[in-house]
C-alpha positions in Angstrom: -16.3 -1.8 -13.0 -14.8 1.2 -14.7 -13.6 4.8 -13.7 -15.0 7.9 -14.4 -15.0 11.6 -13.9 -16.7 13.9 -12.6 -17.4 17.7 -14.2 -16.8 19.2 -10.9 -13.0 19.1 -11.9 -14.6 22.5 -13.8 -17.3 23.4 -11.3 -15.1 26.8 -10.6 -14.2 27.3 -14.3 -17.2 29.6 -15.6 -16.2 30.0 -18.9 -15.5 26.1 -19.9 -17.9 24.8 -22.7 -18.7 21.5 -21.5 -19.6 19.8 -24.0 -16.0 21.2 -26.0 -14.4 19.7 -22.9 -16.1 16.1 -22.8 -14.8 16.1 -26.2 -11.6 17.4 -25.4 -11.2 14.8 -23.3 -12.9 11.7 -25.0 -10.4 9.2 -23.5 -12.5 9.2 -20.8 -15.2 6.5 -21.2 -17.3 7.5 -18.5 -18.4 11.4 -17.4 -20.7 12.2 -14.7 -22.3 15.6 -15.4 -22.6 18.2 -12.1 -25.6 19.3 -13.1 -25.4 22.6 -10.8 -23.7 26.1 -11.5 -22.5 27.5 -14.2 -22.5 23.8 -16.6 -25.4 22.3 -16.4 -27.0 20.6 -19.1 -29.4 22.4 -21.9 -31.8 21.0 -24.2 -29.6 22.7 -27.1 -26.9 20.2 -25.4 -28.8 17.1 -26.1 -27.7 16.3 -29.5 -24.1 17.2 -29.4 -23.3 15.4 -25.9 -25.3 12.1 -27.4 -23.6 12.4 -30.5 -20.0 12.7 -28.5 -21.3 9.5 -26.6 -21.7 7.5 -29.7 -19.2 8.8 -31.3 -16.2 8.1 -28.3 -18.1 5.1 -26.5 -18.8 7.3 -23.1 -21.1 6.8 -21.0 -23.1 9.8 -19.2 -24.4 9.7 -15.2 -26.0 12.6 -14.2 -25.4 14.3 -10.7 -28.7 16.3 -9.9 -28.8 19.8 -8.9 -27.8 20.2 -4.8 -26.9 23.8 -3.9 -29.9 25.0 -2.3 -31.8 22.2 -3.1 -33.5 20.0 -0.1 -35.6 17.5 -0.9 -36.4 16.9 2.8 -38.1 20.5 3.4 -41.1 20.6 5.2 -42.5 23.4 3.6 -44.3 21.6 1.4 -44.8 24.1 -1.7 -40.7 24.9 -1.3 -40.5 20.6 -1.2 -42.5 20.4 -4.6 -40.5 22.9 -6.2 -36.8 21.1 -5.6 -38.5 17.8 -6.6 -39.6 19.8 -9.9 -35.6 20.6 -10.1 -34.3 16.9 -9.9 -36.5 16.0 -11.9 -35.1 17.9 -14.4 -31.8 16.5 -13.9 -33.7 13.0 -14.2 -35.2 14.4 -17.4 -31.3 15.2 -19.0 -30.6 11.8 -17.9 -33.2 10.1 -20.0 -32.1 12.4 -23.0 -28.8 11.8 -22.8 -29.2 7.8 -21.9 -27.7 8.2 -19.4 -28.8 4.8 -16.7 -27.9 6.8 -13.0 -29.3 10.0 -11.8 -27.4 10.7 -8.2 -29.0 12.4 -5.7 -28.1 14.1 -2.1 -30.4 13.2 0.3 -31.7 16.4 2.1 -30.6 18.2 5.0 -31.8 18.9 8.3 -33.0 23.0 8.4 -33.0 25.4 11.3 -36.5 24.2 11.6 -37.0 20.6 10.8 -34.2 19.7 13.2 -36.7 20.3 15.8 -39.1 17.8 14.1 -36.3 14.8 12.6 -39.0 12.0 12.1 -41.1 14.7 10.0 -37.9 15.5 7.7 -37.4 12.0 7.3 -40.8 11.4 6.2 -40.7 14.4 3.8 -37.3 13.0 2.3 -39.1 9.4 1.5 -42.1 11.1 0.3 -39.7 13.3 -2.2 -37.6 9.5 -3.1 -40.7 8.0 -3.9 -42.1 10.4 -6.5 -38.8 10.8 -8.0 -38.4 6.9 -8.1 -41.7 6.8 -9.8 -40.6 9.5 -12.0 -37.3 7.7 -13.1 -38.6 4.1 -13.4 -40.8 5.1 -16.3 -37.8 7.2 -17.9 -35.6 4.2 -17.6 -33.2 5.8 -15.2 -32.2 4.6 -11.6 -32.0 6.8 -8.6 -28.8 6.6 -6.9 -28.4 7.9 -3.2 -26.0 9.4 -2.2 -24.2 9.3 1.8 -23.1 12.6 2.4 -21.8 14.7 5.5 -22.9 15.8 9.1 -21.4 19.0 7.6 -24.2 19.7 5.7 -26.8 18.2 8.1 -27.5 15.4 6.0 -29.8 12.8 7.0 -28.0 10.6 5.3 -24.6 9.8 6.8 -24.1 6.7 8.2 -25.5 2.9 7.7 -28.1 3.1 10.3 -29.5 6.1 8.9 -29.4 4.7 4.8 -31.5 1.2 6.8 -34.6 4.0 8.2 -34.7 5.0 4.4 -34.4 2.2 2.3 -37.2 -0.3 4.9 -39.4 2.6 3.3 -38.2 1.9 -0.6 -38.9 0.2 -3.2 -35.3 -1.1 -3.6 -35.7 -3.0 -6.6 -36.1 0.6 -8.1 -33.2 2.7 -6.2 -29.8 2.4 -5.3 -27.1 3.5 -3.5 -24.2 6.0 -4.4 -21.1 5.2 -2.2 -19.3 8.6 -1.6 -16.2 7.3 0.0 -14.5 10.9 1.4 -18.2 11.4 2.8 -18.1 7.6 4.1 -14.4 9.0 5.9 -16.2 11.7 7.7 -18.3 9.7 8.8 -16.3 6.9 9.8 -18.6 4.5 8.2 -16.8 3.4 5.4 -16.4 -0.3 6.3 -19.6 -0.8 7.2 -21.1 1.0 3.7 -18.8 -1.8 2.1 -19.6 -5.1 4.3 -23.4 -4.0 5.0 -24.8 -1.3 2.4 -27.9 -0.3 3.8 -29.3 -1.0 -0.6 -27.5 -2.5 -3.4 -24.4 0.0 -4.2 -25.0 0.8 -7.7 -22.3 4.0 -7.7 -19.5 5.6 -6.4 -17.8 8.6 -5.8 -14.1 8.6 -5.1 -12.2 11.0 -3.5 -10.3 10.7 0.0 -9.6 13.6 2.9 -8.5 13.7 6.6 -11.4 12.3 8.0 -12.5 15.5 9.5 -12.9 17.6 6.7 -14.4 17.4 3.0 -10.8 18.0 1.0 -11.8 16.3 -1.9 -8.0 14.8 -2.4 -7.7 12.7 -4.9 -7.3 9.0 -5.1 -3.8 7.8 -4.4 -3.6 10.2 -1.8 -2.7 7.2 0.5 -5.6 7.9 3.1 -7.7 5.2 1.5 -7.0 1.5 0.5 -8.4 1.4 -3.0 -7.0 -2.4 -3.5 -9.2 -2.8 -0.3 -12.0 -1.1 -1.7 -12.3 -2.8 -5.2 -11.7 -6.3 -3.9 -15.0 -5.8 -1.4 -17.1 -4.1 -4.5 -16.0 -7.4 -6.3 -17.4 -9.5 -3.5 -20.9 -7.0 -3.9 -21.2 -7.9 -7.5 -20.9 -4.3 -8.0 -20.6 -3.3 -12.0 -20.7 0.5 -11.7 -18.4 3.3 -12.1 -15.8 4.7 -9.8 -16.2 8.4 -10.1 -13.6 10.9 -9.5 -14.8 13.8 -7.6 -11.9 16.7 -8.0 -12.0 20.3 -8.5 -9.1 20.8 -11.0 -8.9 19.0 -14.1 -5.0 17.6 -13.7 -5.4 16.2 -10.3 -8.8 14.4 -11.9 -7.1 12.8 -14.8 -4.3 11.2 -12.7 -6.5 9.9 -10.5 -8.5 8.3 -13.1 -5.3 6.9 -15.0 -5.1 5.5 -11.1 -7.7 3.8 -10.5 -8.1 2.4 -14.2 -5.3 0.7 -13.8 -6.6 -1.4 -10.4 -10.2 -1.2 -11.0 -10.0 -4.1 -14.3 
């Protein structure tokens, strides 16, 4: 396994050139591209970014587009159009080669909190198509755990089981968001009984009450821990640093670099 970083260390920096950045910071062997705001990826970015990947030996992951976006809406023509916006991300992914599109697993609306088993259904019905969509692009959905904060339906072990029985698993995995796993308080039993094979993960720790996104080293997370159980899971993907400033990113990754071999 190997660490990465995420582009949300510049998610608030509207005037960064990503691409100039990546390259800026080739060092880095693995990126995962936030594919929301102000940096997502172009066409026009194709070339260059591939070209940087040859050139520097880095590897791209993609992180589809989440603000706004619910792929567990039950308004069916709204539901079509955010599965039209992953897929975009999926289509970056296949252009960039990059293997791992992550995604966020929906949240519960105002409305569809009233009908749960409906939202779940609509959020399998949007994983399948996608999953389709990325098997014959060559690219793996990974999804992601994320938080009660943003009424995911997606938060704990129990809830990852209800969607995977209704996968293909052989064609999906999962993205281990640790900080989200904190929240939660689900993080040992994401690592000893993943509800699908953990293909990703995102690292950042908090308080266990709120989403601080501190980074890793903080000391409210055992990352020996971590590693050694991910070694026992045969898992072979990257660790990747979720921070929103660019120093605190790079230490962390210089961290975990150094226990992750």
């Amino acid at each position: 396994m190997k660490a990465g970083i995420s582009t949300l260390c510049i998610y608030r920096q509207r005037e960064t050139n990503l691409v100039k950045f990546i390259e800026d910071h080739s060092w880095v062997k693995r990126w995962e591209i936030m594919n929301d705001g102000f940096h997502m990826v172009k066409p026009m970015m194709y070339d260059p970014l591939k070209n940087i990947s040859k050139s520097y030996d880095i590897e791209f992951s993609i992180h589809s587009s989440y603000s706004g976006v619910n792929i567990a809406e039950l308004h069916e023509s709204l539901r079509k159009y955010f599965i039209k916006f992953v897929k975009i991300s999926i289509e970056d992914a296949y252009h960039l080669e990059a293997p791992i599109v992550v995604v966020h697993p929906g949240n519960i609306t105002l409305f569809s909190k009233f009908y749960l088993d409906s939202a779940l259904k609509a959020l399998i019905q949007s994983l399948k198509t996608l999953i389709r969509y990325a098997s014959k692009l060559d690219v793996k959905i990974a999804i992601e755990n994320t938080t009660k904060h943003e009424a995911s339906l997606f938060t704990t072990v129990e809830d990852g089981i209800k969607i995977a029985e209704k996968l293909d698993v052989n064609n999906v995995g999962f993205c281990l968001d640790v900080g989200h796993a904190l929240m939660s308080k689900s993080l040992e039993s994401f690592l000893t009984h993943p509800p699908m094979k953990i293909i990703h993960l995102h690292a950042h720790e908090n308080d266990g009450k709120n989403d601080e996104h501190l980074p890793p080293g903080s000391g409210k997370v055992d990352w020996n821990g971590i590693i050694s159980q991910l070694k026992k899971l045969d898992f072979d993907g990257t660790l990747i640093i979720e921070q929103l400033d660019v120093l605190p990113a790079l230490r962390a990754y210089d961290y975990l670099s150094a226990i992750a071999r």
